[in-house]
N, C-alpha and C positions, 0 to 999 in steps of 0.2 A: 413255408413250402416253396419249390423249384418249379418256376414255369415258364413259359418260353422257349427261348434257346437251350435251356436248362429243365426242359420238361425230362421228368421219370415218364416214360414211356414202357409199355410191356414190349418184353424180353420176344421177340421174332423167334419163333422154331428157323435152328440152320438150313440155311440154302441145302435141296439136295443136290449134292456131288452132281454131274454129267456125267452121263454113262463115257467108259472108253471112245466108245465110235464116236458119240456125238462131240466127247474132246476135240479128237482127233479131226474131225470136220472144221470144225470153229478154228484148231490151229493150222490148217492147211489156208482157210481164208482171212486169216490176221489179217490186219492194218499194221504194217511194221513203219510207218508214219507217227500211227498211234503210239506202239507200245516198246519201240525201240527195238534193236537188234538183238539184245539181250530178251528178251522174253521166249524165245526157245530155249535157251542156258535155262530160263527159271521152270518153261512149261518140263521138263528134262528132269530137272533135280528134286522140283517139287508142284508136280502135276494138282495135288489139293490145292492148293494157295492161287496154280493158275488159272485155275478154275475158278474160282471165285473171282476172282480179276474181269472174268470174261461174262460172269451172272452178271456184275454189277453194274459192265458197261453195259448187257442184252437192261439192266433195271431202268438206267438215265435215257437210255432211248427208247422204251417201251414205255415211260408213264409221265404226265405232267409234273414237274419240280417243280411248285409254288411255295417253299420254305425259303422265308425272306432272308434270310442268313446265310442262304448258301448259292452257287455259281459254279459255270461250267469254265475252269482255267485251260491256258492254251496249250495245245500239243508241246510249244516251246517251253511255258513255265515249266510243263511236267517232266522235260528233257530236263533242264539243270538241276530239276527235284531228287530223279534219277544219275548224277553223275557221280564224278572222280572227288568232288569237294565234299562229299558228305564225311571222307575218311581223315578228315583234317580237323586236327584241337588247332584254334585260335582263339586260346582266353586273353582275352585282352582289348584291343582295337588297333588298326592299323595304325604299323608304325611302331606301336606298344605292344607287342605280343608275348606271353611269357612262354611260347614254342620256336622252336628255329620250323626253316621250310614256309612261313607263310607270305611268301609275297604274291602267289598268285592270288590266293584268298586276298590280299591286301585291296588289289587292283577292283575284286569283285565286290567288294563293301565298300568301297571309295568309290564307285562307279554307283551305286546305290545311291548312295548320301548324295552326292551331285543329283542325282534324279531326283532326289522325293523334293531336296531344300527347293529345285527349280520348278518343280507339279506345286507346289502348296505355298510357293513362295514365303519358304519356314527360316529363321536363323542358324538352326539344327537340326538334325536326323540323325537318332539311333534307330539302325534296321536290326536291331538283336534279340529285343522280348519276342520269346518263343511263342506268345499266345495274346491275346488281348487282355488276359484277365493279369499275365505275367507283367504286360504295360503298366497296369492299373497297380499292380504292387508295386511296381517301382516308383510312380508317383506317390504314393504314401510314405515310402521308404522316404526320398527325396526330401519331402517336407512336413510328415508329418510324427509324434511321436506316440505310444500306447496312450488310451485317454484322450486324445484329443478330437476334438469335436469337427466333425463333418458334414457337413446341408446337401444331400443328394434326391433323386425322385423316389420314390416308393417303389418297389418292385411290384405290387399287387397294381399301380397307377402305371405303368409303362418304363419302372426302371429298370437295373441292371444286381446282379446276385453282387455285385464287387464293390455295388455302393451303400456298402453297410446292410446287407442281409444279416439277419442273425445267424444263419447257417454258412455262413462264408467268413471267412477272415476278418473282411473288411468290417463286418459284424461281430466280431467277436475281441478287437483288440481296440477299433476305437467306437468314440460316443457320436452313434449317426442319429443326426435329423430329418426326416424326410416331408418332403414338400410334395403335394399330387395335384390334380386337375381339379379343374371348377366344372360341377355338377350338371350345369348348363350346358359348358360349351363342351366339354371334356376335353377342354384343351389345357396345359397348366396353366396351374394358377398362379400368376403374377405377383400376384398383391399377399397371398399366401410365403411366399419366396422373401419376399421383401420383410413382411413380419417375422418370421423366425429367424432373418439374416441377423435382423438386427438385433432379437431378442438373443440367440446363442454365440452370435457372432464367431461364426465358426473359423479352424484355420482353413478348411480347404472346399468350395463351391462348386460343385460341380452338375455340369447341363449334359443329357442326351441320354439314354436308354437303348433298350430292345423292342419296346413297340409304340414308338411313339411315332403316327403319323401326319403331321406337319411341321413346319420350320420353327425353329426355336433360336429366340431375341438374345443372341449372343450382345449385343450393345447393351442391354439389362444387365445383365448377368454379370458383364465384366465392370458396369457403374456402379454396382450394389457390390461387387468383391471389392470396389476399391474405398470404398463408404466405410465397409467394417474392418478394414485389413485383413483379406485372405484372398488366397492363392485361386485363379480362376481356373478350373481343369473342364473340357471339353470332354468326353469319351464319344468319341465321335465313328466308335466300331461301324455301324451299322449303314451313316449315311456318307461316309468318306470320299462312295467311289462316284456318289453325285456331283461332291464340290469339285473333287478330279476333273471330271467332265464339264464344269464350269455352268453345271444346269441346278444350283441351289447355291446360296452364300456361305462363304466358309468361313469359320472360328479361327481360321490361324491369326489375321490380323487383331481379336479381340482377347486369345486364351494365353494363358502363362506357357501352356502345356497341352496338342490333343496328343489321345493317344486314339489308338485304333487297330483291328482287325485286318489284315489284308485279303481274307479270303470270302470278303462278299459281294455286293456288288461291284467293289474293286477287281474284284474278277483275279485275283493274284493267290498262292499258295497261302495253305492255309501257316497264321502266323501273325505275330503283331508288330509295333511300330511304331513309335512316336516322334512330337517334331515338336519343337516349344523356342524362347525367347534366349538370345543369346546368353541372357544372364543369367539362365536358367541349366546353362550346358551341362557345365561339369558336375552339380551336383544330382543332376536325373543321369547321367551316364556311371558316375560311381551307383548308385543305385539301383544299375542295372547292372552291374557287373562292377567289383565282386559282391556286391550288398545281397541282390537276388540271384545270380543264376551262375551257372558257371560258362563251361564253355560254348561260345555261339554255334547255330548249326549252320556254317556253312555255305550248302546246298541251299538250302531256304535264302538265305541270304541275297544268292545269287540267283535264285526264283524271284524275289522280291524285287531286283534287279530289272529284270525281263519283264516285270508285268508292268513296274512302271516307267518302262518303255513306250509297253501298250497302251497307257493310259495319256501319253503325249500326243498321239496320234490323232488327226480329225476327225477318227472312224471313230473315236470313243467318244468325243460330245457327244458325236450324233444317238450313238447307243446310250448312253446315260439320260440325253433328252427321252429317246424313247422307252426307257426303264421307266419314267414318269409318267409318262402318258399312256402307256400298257396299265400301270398304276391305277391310273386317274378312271380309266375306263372299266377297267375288273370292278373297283370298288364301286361304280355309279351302277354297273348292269347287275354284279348282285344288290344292293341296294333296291333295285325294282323289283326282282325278284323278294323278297320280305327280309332279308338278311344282311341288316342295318351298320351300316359304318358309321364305327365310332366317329367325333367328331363331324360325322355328314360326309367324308372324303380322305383326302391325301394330299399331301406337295410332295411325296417320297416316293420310295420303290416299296411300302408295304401299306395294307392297310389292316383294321383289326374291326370286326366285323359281331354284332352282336344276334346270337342264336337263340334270344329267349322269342321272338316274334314267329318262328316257326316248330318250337317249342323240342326244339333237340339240343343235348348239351354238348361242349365242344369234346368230351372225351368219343361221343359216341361219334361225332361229325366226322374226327380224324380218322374211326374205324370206319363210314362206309365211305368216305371218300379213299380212301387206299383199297378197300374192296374193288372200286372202281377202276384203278390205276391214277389216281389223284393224290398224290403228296404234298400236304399242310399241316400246321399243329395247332391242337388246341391251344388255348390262349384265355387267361383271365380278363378281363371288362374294369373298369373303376367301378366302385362301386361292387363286386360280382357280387351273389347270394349264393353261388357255388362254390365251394372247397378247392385249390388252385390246381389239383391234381383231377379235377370234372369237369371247371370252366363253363361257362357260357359263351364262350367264341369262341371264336377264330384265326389266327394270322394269316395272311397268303401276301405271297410277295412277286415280283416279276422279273429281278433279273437272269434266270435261269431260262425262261421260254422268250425274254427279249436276247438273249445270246443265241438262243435256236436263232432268231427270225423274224420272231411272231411278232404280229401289230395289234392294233386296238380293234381289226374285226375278229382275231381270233379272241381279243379276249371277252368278246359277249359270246361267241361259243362255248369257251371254259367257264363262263358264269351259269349259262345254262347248264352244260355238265355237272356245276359243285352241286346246283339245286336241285336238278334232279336224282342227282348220290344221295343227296340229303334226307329229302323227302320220299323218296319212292324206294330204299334200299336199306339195310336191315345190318351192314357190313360182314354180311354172308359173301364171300368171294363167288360160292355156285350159285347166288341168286341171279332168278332170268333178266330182272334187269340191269344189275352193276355188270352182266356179260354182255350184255344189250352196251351200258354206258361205256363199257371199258374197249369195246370193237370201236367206237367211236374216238376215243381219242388213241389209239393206235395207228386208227387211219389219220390223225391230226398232227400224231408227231413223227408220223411218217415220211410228212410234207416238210417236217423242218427236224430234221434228226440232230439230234445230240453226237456231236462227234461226227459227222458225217463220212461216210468210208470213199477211200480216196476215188475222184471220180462221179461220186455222187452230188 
């Protein structure tokens, strides 16, 4: 079963439409900061669709974002998201293009790759896998062939659908081994890792997941790949935009290969991205193109660009330290509240939280916490006794309200929020307390709005 970032979630009844008038209000006081000068062209041609643009931003400013996978990207990334590049085929790579017309696109993916190899201090950077999971196929593609064996985490233990799920790809063409946490600490297991290295002696290693809240011994990892001979891969989606920020140690110096997400606490358009070992260039870039995908998008590209821009700046350690520490604090104050962190804590921007101590499971948590105006997702536990699709926890993560603002006193507020959703709320949206609960943090993300309208 899909859990995590990958959770089956029930199907939302559609947004209702805005009446005429109340359109018409919302487009008289746009933020054309926000949504570009083109957004009367679209409210114009297609009033439905602009409508929904405007739900979704009244939804990121009206409710707590605690889903660890996702982030609030800047007005700027969203501007080159929006541009002229997106109407450009550039199959190929600069330089090498099988289109005429691409030099400016050249300039925009050249300027990329000088960015990430200088942020991560990589040999290489392809900015073209469309997705993380699209990363993740092209390192297979790269090195490895059908059949062939691969040592990943367990998806039920904190891994990822891409490393060998049976309902993914990576599950269905090669032979995965999965390693999980020690029972005690729930932290992985080491010594686990090391026995099936050596017993399957896989071709391809691979460290990091979806919910996995502390730092993980890439120095291991890369001594034990080099013991059996196989290939060290990083998927390092989740926690990239910490090492960016220079506030957790990063895999590049130890992995053959990360790949990565760009749209989480990297804060950058959604999209992936890899960086690996010079000797490793040419055969993960054929891999990504023409192996896996066809032509790059662009746009994206040149979003990928601008964010890690962003991520150069001073203001971003600071913000990524304090992704940690908002972390550090959500996970300790629920925690007193009876709603147990895994592991006892975090060194990330997530933590995963177990719901058998107050005896709600995590399918229903997600429903009264969203009653509430609180967004998290259920999340399976090691060990769970629930079905992946019920869970017994929780994930919440914090780069999304450390982008509002927020510090570590809001985040014993938001802990007292989730527990009171929890326990006193029924995920009736008219119940009197989730109206109760949900006045309360409207007046909290009022204080630090998502998107803030210019002036404010």
């Amino acid at each position: 079963m899909i859990q995590g970032d990958e959770a089956t979630h029930r199907v939302s009844a559609p947004a209702r439409p805005l009446s005429r008038l109340r359109f018409l209000e919302r487009l008289m006081s746009i933020d054309q900061t926000f949504y570009g000068s083109d957004f009367g062209q679209l409210s114009s041609q297609d009033p439905e669709i602009a409508g929904v643009l405007l739900s979704e931003l009244d939804r990121l400013r009206g409710g707590l974002q605690l889903i660890a996978s996702e982030n609030l990207t800047s007005p700027a990334v969203l501007a080159a998201l929006g541009s002229t590049l997106s109407n450009k085929y550039a199959e190929g790579y600069p330089g090498r293009r099988y289109y005429g017309g691409c030099s400016e696109v050249d300039k925009a993916e050249m300027i990329g790759i000088a960015r990430a190899k200088a942020l991560f201090g990589a040999d290489h950077a392809n900015l073209q896998p469309h997705s993380g999971a699209s990363a993740n196929l092209a390192v297979y593609g790269a090195f490895c062939q059908p059949g062939d064996t691969i040592l990943a985490m367990s998806l039920p233990h904190g891994g990822h659908l891409t490393h060998g799920s049976k309902v993914s790809f990576s599950g269905k063409w090669f032979n995965a081994v999965h390693y999980g946490v020690d029972k005690e600490t729930e932290d992985i297991d080491y010594a686990q890792v090391a026995t099936l290295a050596r017993q399957h002696r896989p071709k391809l290693i691979v460290a990091g997941g979806s919910a996995i809240p502390r730092l993980i011994d890439f120095e291991f990892f890369r001594n034990l790949a080099d013991e059996v001979g196989a290939i060290f891969w990083v998927d390092a989606a989740h926690f990239i935009g910490l090492v960016a920020g220079k506030a957790i140690p990063s895999p590049v110096p130890y992995a053959d290969v990360v790949t990565f997400t760009t749209h989480k606490v990297l804060r950058g358009p959604r999209g992936g991205m890899l960086v690996c070992k010079e000797e490793h260039a040419a055969k993960l870039d054929k891999a990504v193109f023409p192996m896996m995908q066809g032509g790059p998008l662009m746009h994206c590209i040149a979003a990928k660009a601008v964010n890690l821009h962003e991520c150069a700046q001073p203001a971003y350690e600071v913000y990524a330290k304090q992704v940690i520490a908002n972390a550090q604090q959500l996970a300790s104050s629920l925690g007193e509240r009876g709603i147990r962190p895994i592991t006892g804590g975090t060194d990330t921007h997530l933590s995963l939280h177990d719901l058998q101590g107050i005896g709600v499971t995590g399918k229903d948590a997600e429903a009264r916490a969203g009653a509430a105006g609180i967004v998290l997702n259920k999340n399976a536990i090691p060990f769970d006794p629930q079905p992946p699709n019920t869970a017994s926890g929780i994930r919440v993560g914090t780069p999304s309200v450390t982008t509002q603002g927020m510090g570590t006193d809001e985040m014993k507020l938001i802990a007292d929020l989730i527990h009171q959703a929890l326990t006193q709320t029924d995920g009736d949206p008219d119940n009197a307390k989730a109206t109760e609960i949900r006045g309360q943090v409207t007046d909290l993300v009022g204080r630090f709005p998502a998107y803030p309208r210019s002036g404010s």
